[in-house]
N, CA, C and O of each residue as an XYZ file, in Angstrom:
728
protein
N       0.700    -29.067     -6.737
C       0.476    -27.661     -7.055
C       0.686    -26.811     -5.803
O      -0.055    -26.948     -4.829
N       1.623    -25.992     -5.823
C       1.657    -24.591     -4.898
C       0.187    -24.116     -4.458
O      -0.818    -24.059     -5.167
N       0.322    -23.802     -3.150
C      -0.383    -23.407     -2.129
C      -0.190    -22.016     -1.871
O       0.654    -21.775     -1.007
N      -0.841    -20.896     -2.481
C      -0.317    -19.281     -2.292
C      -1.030    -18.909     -1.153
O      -2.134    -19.359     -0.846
N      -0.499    -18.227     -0.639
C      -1.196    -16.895      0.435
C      -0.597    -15.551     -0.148
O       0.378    -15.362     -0.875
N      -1.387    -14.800      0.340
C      -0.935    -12.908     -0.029
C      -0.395    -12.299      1.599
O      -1.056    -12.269      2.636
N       0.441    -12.035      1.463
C       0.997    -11.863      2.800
C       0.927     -9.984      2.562
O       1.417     -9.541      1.523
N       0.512     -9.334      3.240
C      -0.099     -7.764      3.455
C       0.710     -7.027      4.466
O       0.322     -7.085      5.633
N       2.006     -6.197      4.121
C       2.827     -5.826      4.883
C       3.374     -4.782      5.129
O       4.165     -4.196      4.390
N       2.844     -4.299      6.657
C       2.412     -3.146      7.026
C       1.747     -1.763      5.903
O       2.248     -0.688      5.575
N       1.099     -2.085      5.734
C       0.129     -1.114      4.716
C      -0.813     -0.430      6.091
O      -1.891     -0.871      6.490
N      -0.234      0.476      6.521
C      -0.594      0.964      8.084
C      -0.597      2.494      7.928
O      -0.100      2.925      6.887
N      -1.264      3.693      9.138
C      -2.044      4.981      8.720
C      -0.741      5.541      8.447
O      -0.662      6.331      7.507
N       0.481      5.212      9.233
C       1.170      6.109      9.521
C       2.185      6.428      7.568
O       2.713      7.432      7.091
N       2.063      5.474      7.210
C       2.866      5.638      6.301
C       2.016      6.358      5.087
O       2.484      6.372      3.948
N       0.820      6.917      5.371
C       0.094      7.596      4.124
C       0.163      9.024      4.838
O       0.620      9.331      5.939
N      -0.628     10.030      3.539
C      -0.273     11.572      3.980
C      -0.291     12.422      5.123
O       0.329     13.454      5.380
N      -1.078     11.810      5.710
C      -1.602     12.390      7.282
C      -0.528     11.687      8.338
O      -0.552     11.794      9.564
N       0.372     10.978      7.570
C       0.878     10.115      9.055
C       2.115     10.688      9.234
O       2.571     11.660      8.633
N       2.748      9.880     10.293
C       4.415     10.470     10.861
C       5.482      9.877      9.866
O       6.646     10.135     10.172
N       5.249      8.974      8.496
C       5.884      8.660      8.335
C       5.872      8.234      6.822
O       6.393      7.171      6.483
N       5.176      9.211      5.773
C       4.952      9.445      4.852
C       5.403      8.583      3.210
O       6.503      8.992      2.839
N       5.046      7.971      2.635
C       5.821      7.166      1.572
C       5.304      7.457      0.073
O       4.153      7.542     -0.354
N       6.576      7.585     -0.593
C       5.898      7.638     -1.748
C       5.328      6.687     -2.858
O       5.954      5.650     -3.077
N       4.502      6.883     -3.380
C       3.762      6.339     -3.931
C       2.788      5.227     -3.220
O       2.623      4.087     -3.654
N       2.345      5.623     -2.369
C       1.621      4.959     -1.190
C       0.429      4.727     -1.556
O      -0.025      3.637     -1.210
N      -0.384      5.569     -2.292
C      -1.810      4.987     -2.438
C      -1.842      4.608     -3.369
O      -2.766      3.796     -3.435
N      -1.013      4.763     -4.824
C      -1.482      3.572     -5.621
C      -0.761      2.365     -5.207
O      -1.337      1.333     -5.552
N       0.360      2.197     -4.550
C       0.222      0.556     -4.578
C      -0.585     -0.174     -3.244
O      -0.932     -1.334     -3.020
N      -0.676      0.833     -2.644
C      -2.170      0.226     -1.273
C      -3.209      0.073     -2.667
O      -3.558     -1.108     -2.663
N      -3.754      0.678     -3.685
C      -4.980      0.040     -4.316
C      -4.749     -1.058     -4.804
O      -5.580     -1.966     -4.807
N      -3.227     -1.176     -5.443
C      -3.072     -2.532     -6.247
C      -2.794     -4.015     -5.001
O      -2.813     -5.240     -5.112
N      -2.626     -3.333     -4.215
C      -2.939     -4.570     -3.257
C      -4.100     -4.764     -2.726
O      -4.390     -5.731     -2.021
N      -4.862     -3.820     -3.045
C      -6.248     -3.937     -2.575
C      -6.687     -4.969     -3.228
O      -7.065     -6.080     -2.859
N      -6.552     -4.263     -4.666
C      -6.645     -5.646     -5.861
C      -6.744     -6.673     -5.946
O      -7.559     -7.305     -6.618
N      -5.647     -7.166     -5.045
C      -4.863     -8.617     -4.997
C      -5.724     -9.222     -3.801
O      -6.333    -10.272     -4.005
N      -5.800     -8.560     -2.490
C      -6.854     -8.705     -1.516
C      -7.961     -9.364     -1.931
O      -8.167    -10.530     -1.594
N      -8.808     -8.659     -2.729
C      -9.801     -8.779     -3.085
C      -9.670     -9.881     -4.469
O     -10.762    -10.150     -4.968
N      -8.931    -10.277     -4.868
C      -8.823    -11.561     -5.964
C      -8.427    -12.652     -5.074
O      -9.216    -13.596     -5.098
N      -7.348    -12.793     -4.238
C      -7.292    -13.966     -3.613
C      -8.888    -14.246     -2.451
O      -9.310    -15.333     -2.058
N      -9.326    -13.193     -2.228
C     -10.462    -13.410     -1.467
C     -11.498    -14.516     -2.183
O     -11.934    -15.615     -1.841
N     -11.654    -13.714     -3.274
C     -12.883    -14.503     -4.210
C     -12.272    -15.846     -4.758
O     -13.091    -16.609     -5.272
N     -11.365    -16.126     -4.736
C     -10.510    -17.446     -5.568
C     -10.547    -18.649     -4.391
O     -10.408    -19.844     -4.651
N     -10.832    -17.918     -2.608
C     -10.920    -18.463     -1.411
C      -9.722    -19.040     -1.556
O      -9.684    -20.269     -1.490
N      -8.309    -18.181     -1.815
C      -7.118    -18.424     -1.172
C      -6.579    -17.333      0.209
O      -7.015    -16.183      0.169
N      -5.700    -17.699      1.325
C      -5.330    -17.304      2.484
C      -5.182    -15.662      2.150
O      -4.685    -15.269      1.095
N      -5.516    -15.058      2.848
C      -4.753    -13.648      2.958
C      -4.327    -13.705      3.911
O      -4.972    -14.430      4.668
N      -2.841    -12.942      4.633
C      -2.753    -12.742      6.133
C      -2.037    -11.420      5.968
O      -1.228    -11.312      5.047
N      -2.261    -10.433      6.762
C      -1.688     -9.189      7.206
C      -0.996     -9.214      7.914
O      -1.076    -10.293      8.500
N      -0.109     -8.504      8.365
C       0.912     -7.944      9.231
C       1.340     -6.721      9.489
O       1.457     -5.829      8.649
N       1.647     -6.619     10.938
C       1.138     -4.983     11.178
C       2.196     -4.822     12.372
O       2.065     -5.276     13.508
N       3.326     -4.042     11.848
C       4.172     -3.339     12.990
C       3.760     -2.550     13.734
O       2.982     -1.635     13.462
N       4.409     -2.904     15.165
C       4.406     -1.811     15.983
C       5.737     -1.394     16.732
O       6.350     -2.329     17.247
N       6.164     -0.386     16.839
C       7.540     -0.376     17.947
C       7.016     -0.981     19.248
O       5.857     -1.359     19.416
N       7.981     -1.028     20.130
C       7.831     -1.141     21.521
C       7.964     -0.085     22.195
O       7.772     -0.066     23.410
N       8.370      1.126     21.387
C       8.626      2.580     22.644
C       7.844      3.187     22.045
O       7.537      3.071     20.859
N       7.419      3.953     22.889
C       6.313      5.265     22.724
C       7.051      6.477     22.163
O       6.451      7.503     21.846
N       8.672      6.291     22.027
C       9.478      7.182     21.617
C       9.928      6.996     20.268
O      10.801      7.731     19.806
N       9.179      5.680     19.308
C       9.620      5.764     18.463
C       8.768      6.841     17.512
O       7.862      7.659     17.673
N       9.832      6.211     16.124
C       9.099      7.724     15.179
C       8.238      7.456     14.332
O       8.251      8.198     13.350
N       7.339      6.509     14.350
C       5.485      5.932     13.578
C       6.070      4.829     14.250
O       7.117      4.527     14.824
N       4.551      4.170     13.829
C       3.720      3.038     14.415
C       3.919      2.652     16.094
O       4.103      1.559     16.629
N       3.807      3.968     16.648
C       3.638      4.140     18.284
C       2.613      2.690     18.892
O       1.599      2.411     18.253
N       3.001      1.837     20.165
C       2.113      1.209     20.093
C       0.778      1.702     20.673
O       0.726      2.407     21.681
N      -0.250      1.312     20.014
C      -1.390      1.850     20.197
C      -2.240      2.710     19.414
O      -3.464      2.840     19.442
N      -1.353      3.276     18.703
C      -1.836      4.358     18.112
C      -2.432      4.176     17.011
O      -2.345      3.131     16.366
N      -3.233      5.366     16.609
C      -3.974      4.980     15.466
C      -3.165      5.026     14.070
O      -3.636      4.549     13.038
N      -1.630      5.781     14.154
C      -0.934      5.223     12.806
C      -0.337      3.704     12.776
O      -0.047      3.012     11.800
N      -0.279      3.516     13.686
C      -0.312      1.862     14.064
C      -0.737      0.774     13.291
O      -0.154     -0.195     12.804
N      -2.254      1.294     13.299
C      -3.410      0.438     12.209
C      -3.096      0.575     11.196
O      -2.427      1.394     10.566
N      -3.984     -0.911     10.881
C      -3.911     -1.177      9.235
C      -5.030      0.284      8.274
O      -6.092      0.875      8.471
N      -4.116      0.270      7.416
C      -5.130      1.341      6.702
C      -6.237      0.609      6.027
O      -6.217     -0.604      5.817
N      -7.663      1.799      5.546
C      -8.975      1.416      5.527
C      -8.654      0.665      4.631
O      -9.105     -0.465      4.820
N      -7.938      0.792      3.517
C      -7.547      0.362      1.800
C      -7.482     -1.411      1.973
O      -7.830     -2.040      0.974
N      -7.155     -2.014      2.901
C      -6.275     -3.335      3.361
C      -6.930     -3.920      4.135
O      -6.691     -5.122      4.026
N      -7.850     -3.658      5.089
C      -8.635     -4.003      6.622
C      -8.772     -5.513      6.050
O      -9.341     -5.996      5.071
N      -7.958     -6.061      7.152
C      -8.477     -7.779      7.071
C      -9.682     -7.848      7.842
O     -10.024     -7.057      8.721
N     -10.511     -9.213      7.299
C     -11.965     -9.991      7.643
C     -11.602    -10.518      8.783
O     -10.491    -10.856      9.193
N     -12.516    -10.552      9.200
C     -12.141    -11.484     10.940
C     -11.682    -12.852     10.346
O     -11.114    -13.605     11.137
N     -11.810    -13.174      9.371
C     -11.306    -14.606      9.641
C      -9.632    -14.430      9.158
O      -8.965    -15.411      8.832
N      -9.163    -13.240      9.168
C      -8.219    -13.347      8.141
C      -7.183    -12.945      9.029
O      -7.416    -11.885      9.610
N      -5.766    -13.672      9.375
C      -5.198    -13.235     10.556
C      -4.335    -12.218     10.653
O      -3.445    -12.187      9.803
N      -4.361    -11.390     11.454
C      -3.123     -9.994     11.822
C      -2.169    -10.272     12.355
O      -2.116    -10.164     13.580
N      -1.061    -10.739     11.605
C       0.369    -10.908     12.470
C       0.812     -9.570     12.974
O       0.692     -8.604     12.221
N       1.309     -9.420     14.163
C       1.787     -8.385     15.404
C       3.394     -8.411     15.273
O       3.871     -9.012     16.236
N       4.521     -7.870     14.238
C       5.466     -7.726     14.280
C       5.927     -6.842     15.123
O       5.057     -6.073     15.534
N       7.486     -6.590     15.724
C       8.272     -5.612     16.226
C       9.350     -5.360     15.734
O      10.184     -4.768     16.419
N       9.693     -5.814     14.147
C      10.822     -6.400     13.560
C      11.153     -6.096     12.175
O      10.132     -6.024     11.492
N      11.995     -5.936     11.667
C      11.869     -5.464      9.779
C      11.177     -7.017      9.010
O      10.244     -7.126      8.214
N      12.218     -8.262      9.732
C      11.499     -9.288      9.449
C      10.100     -9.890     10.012
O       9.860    -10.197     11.180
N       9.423     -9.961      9.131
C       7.832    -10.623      9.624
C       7.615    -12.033      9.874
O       6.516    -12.445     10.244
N       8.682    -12.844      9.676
C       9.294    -13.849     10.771
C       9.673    -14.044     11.987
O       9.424    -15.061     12.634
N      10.491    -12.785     12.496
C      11.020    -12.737     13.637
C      10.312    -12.690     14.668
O       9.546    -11.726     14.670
N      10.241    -13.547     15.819
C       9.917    -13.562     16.606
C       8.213    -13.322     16.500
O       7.789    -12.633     17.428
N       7.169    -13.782     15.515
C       5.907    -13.628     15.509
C       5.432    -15.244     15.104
O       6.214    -16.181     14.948
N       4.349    -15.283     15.015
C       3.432    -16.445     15.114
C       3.419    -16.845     13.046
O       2.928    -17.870     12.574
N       4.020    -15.832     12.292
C       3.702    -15.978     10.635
C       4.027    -17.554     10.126
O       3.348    -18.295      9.415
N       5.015    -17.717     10.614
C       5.389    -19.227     10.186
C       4.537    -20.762     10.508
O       4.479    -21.780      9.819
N       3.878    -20.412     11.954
C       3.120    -21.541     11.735
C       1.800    -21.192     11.247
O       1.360    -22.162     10.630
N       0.793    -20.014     11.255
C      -0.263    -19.582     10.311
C       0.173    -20.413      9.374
O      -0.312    -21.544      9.337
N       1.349    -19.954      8.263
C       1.713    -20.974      7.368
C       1.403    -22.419      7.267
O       0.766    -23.041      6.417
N       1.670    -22.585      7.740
C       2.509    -24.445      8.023
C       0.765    -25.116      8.191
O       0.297    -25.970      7.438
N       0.075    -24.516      9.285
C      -1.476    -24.276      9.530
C      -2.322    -24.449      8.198
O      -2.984    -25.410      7.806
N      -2.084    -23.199      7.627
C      -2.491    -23.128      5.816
C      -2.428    -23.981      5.124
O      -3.375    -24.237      4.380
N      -1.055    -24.874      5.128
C      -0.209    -25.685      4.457
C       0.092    -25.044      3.111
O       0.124    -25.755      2.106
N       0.354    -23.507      3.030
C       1.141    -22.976      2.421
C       2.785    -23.072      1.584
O       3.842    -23.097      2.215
N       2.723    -23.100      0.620
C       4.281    -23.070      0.103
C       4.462    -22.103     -0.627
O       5.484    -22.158     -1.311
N       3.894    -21.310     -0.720
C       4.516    -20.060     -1.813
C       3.413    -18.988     -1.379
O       2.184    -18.970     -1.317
N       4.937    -17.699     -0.985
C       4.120    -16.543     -0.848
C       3.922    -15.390     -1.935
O       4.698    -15.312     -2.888
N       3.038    -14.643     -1.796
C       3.116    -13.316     -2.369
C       2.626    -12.564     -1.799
O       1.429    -12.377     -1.581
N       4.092    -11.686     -1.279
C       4.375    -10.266     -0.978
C       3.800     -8.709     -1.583
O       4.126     -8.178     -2.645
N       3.049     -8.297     -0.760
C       3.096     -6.992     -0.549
C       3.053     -5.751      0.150
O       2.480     -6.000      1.211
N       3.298     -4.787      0.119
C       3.146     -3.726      1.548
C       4.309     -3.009      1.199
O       4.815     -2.942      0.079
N       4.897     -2.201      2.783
C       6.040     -1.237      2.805
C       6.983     -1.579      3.814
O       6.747     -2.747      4.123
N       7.760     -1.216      4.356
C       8.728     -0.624      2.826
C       9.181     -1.577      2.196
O       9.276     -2.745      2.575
N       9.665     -0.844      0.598
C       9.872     -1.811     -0.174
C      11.448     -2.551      0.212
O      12.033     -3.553     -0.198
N      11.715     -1.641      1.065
C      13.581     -1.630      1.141
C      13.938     -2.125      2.602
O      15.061     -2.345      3.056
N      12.653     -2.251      3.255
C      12.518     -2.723      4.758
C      12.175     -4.212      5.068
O      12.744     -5.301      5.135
N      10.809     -3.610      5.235
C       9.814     -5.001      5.556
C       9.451     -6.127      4.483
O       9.217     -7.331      4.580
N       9.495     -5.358      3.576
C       9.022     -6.204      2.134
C      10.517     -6.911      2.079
O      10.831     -8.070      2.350
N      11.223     -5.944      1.688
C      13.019     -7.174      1.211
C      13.143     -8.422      2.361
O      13.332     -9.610      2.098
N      12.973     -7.776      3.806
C      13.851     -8.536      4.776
C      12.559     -9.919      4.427
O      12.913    -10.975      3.904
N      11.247     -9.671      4.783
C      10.315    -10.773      4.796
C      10.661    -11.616      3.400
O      10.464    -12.828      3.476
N      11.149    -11.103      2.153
C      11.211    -11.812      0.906
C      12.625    -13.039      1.405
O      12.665    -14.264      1.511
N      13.487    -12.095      1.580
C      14.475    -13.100      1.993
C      14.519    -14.458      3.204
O      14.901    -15.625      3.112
N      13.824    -13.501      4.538
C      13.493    -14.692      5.122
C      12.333    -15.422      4.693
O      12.194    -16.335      5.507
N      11.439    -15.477      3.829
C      10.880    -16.352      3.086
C      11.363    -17.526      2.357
O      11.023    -18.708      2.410
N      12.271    -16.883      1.640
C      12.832    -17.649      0.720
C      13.590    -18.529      1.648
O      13.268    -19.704      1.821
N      14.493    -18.023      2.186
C      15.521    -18.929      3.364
C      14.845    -19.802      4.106
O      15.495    -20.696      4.649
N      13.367    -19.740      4.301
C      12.664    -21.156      4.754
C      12.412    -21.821      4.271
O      11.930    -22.825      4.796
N      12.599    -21.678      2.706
C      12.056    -22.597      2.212
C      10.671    -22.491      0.797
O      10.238    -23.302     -0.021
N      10.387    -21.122      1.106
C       8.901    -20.888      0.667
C       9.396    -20.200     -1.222
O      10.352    -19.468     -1.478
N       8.602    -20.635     -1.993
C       8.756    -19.736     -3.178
C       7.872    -18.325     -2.733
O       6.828    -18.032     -2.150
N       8.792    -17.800     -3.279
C       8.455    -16.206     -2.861
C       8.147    -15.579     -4.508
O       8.783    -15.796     -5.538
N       6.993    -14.780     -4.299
C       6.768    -13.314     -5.325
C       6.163    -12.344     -4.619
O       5.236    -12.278     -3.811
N       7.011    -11.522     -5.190
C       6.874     -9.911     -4.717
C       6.213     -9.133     -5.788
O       6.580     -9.325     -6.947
N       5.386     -8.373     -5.559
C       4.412     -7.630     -6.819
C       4.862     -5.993     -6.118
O       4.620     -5.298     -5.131
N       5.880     -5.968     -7.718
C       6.241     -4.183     -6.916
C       5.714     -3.609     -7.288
O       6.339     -2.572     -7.064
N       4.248     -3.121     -8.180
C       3.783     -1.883     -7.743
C       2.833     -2.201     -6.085
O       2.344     -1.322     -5.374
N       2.811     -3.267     -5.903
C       1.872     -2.770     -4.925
C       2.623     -2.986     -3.644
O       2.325     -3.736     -2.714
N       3.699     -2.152     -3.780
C       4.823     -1.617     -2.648
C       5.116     -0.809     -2.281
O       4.060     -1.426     -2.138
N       5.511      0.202     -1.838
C       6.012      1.625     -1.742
C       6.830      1.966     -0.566
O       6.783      1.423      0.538
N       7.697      3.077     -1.002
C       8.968      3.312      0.075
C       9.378      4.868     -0.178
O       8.751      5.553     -0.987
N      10.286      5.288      0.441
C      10.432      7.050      0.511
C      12.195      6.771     -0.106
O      13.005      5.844     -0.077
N      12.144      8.277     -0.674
C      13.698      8.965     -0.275
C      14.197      8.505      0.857
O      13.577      8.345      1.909
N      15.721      8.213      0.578
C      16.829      7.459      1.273
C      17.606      8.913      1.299
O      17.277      9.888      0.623
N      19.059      8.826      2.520
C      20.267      9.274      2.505
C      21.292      8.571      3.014
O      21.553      8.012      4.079
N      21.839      8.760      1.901
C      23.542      7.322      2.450
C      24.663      8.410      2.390
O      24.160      9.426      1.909
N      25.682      8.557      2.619
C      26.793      9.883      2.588
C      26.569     11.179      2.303
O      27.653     11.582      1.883
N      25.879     11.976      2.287
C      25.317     13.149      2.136
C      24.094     13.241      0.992
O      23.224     14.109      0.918
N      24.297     12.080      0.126
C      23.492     11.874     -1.410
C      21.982     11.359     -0.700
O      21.712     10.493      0.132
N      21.307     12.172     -1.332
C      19.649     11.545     -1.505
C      19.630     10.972     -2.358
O      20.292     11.120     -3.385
N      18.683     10.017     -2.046
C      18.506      8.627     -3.034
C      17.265      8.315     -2.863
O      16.706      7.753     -1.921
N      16.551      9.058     -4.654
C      15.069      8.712     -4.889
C      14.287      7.618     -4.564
O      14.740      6.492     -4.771
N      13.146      7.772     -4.072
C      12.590      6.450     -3.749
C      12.302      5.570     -4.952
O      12.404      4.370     -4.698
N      11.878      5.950     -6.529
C      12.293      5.345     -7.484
C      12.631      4.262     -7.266
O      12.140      3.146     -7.099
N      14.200      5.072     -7.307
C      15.747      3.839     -7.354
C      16.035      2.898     -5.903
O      16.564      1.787     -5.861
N      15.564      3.629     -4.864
C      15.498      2.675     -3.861
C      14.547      1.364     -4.158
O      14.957      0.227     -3.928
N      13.322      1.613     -4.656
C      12.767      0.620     -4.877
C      13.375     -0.215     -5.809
O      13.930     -1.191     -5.305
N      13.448     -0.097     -7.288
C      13.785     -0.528     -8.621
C      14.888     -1.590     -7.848
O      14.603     -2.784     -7.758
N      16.062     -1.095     -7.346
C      17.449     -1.551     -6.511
C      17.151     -2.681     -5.691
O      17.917     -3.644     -5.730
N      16.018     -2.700     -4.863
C      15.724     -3.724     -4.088
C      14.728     -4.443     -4.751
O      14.574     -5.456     -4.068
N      14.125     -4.472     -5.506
C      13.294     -5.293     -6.849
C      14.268     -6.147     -7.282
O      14.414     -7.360     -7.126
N      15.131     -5.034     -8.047
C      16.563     -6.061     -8.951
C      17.399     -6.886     -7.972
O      18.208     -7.670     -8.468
N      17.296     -6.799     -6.570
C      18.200     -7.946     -6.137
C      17.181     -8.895     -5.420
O      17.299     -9.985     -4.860
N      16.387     -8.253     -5.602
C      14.610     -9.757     -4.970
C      15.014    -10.641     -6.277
O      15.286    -11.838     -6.178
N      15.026     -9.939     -7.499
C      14.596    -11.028     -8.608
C      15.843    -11.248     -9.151
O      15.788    -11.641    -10.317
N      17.124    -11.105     -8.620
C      18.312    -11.905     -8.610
C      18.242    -13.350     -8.064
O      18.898    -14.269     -8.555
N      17.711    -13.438     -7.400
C      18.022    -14.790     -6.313
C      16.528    -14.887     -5.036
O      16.010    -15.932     -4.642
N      16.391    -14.388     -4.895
C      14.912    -14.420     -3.384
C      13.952    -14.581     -4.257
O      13.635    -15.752     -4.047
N      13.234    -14.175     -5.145
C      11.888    -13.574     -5.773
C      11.558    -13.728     -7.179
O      12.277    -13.365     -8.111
N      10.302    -14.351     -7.281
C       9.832    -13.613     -8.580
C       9.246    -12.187     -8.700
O       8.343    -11.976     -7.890
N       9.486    -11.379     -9.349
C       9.080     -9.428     -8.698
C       8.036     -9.486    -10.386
O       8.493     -9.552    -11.527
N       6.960     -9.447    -10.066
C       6.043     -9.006    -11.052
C       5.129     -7.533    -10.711
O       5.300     -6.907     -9.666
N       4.254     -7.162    -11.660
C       3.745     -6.291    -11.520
C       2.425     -7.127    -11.274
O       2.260     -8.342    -11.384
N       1.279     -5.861    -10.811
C      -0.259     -6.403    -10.206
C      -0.938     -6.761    -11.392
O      -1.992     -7.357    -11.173
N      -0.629     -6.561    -12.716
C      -1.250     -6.856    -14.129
C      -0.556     -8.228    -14.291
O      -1.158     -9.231    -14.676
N       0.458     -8.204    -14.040
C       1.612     -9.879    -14.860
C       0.847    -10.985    -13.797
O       0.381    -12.054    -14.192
N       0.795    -10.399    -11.984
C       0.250    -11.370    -11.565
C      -0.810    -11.721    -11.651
O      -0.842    -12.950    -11.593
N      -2.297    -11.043    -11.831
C      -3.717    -11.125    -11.833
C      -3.898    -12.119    -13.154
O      -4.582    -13.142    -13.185
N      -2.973    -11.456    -14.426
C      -2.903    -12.467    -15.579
C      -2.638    -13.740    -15.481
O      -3.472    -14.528    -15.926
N      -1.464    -14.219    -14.901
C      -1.368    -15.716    -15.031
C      -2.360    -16.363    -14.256
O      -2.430    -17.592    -14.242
């Protein structure tokens, strides 16, 4: 039998209303991962968070140090529960996530956090590419308006777009009701 963890990704100040870096639909899917937080807690399966930071003080959110940096109140991991320290879209790259894993003796993740078109896709894929069964629960994801050639591109469809090619090939993509059910 599969070994799940909830992997919590970047759900941080900056990306809610007050921050530098605003997303839509941000607080309901920070609750529905709250959700999930709080069900794998009580079931006493792994949670682990992950929490970007740039390396320049010149970037544009998650300054290091700063308080959009942090994990938001909605998400706050337990001391026992570990904070991976990314610098990277992937939450593989170059951080400690993979052996936490291996540690766990984890084989199958489930994904959530922001962006849906960032951190969430790149971590689904390098998930999968190690090896791990991957599910992604898209409401409890969220991402902003895009621009590619002069066209804005709803965050909607940015999301929906990177859902439909998670659950092409990387992902099972459920909602926080389909997963809590099974």
């Amino acid at each position: 039998m599969a070994k799940q963890a909830l992997i919590v990704i970047d759900i941080q100040n900056d990306y809610f209303a007050n921050g530098k870096w605003p997303l839509v639909g941000v607080e309901a899917a920070a609750d529905n991962a709250a959700r999930l937080i709080q069900a794998f807690r009580q079931q006493g399966r792994p949670v682990v968070h992950v929490r970007h930071e740039f390396t320049s003080d010149s970037a544009p959110f998650f300054t290091p140090g700063s308080e959009g940096a942090q994990l938001h109140a909605k998400v706050l991991n337990r001391a026992e529960e570990p904070v991976v320290l990314k610098h990277f879209v992937n939450s593989f790259r170059d951080t400690n996530l993979q052996s936490i894993l291996e540690e766990l003796q984890v084989d199958e993740l489930v994904l959530v956090g922001n962006m849906s078109h960032m951190c969430v896709e790149g971590t689904a894929r390098a998930a999968a590419d190690l090896g791990y069964g991957v599910q992604v629960i898209n409401d409890a994801c969220a991402t902003l308006d895009l621009e590619f050639k002069g066209q804005r591109v709803p965050a909607a469809q940015v999301h929906n777009a990177v859902m439909a090619a998670l659950a092409f090939a990387y992902a099972q993509v459920l909602s926080t009701e389909e997963f809590l059910a099974a």
